[in-house]
N, C-alpha and C positions, 0 to 999 in steps of 0.2 A: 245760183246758176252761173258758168262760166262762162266766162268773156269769148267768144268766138271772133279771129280776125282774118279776113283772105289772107289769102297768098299774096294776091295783088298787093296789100297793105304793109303786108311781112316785110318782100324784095321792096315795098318803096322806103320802109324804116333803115333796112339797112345800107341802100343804096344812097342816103341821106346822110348816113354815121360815116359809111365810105369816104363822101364828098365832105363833109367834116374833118375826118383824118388826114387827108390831103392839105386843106389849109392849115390844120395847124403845123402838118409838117413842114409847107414850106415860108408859114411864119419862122419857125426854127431854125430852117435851114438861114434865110435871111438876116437873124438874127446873131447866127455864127457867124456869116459873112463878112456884115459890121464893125462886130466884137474882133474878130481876129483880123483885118485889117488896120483898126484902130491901133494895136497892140504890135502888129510887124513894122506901121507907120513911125511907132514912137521907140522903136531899133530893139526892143523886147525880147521879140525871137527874129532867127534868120534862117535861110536857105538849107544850111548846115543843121539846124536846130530837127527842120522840119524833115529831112533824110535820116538824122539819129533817131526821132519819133517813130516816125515808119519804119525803120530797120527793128530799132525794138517791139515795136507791134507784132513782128513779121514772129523777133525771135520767141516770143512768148506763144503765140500762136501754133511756135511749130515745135515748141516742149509742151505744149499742153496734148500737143496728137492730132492737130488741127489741120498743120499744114503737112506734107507729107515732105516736101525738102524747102531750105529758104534759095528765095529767088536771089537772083545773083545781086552786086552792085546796080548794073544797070538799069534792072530791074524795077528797084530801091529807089532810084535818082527818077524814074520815070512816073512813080508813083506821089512820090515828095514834091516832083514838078505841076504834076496836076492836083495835088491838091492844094498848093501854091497859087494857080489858076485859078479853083472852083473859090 
């Protein structure tokens, strides 16, 4: 005979897996944080490193058909700067 479970039980499994995902993501994120501060700390990468990163994201991106034009310099510099922040 088959296992019969609510609804109720269903949305509480998955609203449990949800709140799961959540932490491990932002163990992740944390973890990046860390890791790449320790690594820009000790002269690794720099500012410059992380605007080439991002510009080359951008360009791949936008030869794969992804992005429909590349954003300009400023653009680039504004994105490299915040993820310099985060």
């Amino acid at each position: 005979m088959p296992m019969q479970i609510g609804l109720d039980e269903l949305i509480s499994m998955l609203l449990a897996r949800i709140d799961n995902m959540t932490v491990e993501s932002e163990t992740q994120k944390s973890r990046f944080n860390i890791m790449f501060r320790m690594l820009y700390k000790k002269g690794l990468f720099s500012d410059e490193d992380a605007f080439n990163a991002v510009k080359d994201e951008h360009l791949i991106l936008h030869e794969l058909g992804l992005l429909k034009e590349m954003p300009d310099d400023t653009a680039i510099k504004g994105a490299a700067d915040s993820l310099m922040l985060w």
